[in-house]
N, C-alpha and C positions, 0 to 999 in steps of 0.2 A: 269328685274332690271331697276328701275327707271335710267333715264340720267338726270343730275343735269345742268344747263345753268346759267351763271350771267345774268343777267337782270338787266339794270340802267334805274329809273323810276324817271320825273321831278316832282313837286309839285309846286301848285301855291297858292295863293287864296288874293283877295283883298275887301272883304264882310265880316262881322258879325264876325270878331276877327281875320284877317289874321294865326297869331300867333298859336293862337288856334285849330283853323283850319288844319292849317298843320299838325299840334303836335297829333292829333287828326287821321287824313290820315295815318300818318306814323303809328301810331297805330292798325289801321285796316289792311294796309300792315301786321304786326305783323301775323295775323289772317287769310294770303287766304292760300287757299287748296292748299297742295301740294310745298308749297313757303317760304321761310325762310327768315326775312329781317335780312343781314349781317353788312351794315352801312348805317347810313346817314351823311350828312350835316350838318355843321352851315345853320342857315337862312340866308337869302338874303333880302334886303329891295331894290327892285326896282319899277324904273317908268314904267309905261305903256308900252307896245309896238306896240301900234293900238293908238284908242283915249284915247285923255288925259285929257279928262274930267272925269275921273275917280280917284278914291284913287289907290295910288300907291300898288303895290305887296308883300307879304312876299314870297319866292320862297325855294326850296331845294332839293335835289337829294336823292335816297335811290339806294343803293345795293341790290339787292335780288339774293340768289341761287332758281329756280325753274326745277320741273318737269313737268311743265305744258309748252302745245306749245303755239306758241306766241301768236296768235288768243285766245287760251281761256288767256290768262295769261291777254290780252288787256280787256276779256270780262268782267274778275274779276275787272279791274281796273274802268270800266264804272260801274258796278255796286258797287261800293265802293264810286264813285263821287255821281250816285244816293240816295243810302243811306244818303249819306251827304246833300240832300236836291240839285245837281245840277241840274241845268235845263240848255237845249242848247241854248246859247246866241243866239238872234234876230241880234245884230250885231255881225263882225267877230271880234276874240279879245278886247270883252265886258268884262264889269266886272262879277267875278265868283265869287260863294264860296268854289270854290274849283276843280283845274284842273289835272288831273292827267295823263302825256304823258310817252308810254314806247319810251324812246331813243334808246335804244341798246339793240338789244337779242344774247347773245354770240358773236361768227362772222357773224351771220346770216345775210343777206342781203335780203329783205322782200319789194315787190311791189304788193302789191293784191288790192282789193277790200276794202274798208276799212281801210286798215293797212300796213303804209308805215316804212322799220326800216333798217340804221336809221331813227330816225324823221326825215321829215323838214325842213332844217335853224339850225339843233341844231349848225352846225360849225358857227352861226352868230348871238347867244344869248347870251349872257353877263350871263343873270341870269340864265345861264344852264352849261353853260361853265364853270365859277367859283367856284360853288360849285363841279362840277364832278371833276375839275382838283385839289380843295381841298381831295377827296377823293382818286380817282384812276388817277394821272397827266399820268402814263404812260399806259393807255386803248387804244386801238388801235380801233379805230371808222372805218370798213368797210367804203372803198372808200374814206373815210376823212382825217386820221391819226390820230397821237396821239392827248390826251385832254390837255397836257399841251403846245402844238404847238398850236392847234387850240385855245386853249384859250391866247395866247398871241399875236395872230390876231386880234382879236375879240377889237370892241373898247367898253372900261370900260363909259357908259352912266350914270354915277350915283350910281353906285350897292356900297350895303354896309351890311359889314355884322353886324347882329345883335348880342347883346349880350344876352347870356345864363342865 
């Protein structure tokens, strides 16, 4: 019998129709094996978080239930970026057409090779924080806490949400 896991996956992209782009991602979410996308986010219009000579960001979060373990469920998600045309930025936090970070796998707590979860700083991004804490406010982030704590820590740099 399959075991079913939520899984919260960021969305980024600041290249060749931000908007689009996403709308598009989430889409393909729709489509991977074994994985079922339950919600997403309004958009996000933010700045940068590296250099800022760049076009600012559309950002978003998706829900998924999956049966896949988290290494392939990441492996799905690189290969969804690829299809999308991503190449790995020359700089760190360069512009993309499109990024896609698993945040959260269940409660799992996750430091391999490769694949750290939760992410990164997710408790110190604005355009990660806010969309999660519009979808699931009381998600309990291993090690972190909840997303509507951490998101009221977190200082608001500009983010705005976009209209439907």
């Amino acid at each position: 019998m399959q075991r079913w896991r939520p899984a919260y996956v960021a969305l980024g992209s600041n290249l060749d129709d931000p908007p689009a782009r996403v709308r598009a991602a989430l889409g393909r979410l729709r489509g991977l094996p074994g994985t079922r996308l339950i919600a997403s986010s309004s958009l996000w219009a933010s700045r940068p978080l590296g250099p800022t000579d760049q076009p600012d960001y559309v950002n978003a979060v998706a829900g998924l239930l999956t049966g896949l373990p988290a290494a392939a469920l990441l492996h799905e998600l690189k290969s969804v970026e690829s299809a999308m045309g991503r190449t790995r930025p020359v700089q760190r936090w360069g512009p993309r057409v499109i990024d896609l970070d698993l945040l959260a796998y269940g409660s799992e707590t996750i430091s391999g090779p490769g694949l750290t979860v939760p992410h990164p700083g997710v408790q110190e991004r604005d355009f990660v924080l806010y969309p999660l804490a519009e979808m699931v406010p009381e998600l309990w982030i291993p090690g972190l806490g909840r997303v509507r704590t951490l998101a009221a820590r977190v200082e608001d740099r500009g983010l705005m949400r976009l209209a439907e």
